[in-house]
Rosetta silent file (secondary structure, phi, psi, omega in degrees, C-alpha in Angstrom):
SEQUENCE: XXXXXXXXXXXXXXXXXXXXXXXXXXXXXXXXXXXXXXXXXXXXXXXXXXXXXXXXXXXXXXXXXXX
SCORE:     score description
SCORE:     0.000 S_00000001
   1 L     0.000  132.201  175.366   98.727  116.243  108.283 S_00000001
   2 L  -100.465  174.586 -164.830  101.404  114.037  109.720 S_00000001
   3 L  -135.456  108.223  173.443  103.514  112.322  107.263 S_00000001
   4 L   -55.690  152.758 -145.600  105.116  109.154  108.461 S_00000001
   5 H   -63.551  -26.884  165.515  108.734  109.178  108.716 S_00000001
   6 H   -79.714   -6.629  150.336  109.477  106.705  105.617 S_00000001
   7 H   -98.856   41.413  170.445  107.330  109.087  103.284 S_00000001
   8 L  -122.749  137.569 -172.709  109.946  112.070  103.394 S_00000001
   9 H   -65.129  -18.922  177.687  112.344  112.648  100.942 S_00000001
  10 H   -67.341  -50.457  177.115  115.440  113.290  102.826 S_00000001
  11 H   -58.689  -20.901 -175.700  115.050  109.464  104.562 S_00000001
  12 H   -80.432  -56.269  178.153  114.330  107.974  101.021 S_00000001
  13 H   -72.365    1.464  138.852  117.847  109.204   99.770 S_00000001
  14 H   -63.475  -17.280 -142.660  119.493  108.140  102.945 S_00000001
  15 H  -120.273  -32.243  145.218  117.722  104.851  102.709 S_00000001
  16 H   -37.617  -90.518 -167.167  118.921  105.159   98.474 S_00000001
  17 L   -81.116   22.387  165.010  122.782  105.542   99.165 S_00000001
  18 L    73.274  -22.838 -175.200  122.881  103.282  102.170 S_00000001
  19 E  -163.198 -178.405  175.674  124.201  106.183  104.818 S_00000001
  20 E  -164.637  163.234  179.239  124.742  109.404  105.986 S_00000001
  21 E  -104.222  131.988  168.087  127.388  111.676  108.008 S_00000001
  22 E   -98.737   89.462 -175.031  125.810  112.978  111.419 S_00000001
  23 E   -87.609  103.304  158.849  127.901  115.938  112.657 S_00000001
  24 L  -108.919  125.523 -168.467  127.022  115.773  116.707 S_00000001
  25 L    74.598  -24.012  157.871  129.253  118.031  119.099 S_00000001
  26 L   139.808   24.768  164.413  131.812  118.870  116.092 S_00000001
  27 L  -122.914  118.480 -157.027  132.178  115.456  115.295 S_00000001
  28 E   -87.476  109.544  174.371  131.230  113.954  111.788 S_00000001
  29 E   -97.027  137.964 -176.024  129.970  110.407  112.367 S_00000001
  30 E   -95.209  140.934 -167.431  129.572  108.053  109.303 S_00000001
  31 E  -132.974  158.428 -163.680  126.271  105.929  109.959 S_00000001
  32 E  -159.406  140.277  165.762  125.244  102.996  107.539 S_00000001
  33 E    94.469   19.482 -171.322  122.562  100.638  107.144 S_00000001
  34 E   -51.365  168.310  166.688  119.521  102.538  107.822 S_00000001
  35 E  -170.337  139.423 -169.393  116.409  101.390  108.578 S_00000001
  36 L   -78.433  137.093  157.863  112.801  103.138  109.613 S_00000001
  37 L  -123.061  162.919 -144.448  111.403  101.425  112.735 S_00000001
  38 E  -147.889   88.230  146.018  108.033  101.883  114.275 S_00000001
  39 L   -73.571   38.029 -151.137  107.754  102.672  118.454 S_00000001
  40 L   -45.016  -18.526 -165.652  104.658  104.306  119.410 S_00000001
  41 L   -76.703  -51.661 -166.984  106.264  103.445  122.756 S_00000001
  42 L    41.236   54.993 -177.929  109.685  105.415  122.208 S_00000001
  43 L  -117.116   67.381  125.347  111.556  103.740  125.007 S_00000001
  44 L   -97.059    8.564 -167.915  114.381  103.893  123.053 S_00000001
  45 L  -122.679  175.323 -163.729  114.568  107.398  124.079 S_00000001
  46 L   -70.531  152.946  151.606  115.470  109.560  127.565 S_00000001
  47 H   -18.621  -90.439 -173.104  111.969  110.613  129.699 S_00000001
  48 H   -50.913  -30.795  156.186  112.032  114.204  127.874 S_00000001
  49 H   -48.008  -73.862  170.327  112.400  112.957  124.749 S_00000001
  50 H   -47.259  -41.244  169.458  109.556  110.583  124.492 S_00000001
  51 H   -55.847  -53.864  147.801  107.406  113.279  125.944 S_00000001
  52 H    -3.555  -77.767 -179.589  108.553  115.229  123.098 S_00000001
  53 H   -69.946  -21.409 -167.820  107.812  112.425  120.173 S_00000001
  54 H   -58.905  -65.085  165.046  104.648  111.647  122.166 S_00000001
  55 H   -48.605  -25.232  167.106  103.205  115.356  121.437 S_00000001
  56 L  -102.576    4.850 -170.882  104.283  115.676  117.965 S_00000001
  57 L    52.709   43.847 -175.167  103.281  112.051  117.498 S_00000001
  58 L  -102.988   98.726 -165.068  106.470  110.965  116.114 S_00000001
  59 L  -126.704   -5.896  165.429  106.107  106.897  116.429 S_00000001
  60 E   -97.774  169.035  177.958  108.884  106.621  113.662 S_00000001
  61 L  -166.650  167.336 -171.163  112.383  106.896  113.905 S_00000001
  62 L  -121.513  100.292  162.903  115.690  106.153  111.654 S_00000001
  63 E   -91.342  136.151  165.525  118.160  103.642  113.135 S_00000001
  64 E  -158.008  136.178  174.673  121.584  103.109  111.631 S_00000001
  65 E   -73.768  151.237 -172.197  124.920  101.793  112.638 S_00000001
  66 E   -89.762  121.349  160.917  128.277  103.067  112.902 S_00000001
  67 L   -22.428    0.000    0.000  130.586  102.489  110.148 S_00000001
């Protein structure tokens, strides 16, 4: 069963307290403002990516800005 990306509990308490810290490369980024968006497309992502979301069917995705 796939479970769209706005029915999992870790995005409902980011989407609860407004943000989250991302640590990418050894750097803790504060992100704010989330919000679930819907691509089936995924051309917000690189070639190998989208092949990626394409296969697991991954058409959601969690945008947020940096504090």
């Amino acid at each position: 069963m796939i479970r769209r990306l706005f029915d999992v509990d870790w995005v409902k308490n980011i989407a609860a307290v407004g943000g989250f810290k991302l640590e990418t490369k050894g750097t803790v980024v504060l992100l704010v403002d989330p919000v679930v968006e819907h691509d089936s497309s995924a051309a917000w992502a690189s070639v190998g990516v989208r092949q990626v979301l394409r296969v697991a069917s991954a058409t959601d995705y969690l945008q947020a800005r940096q504090a």
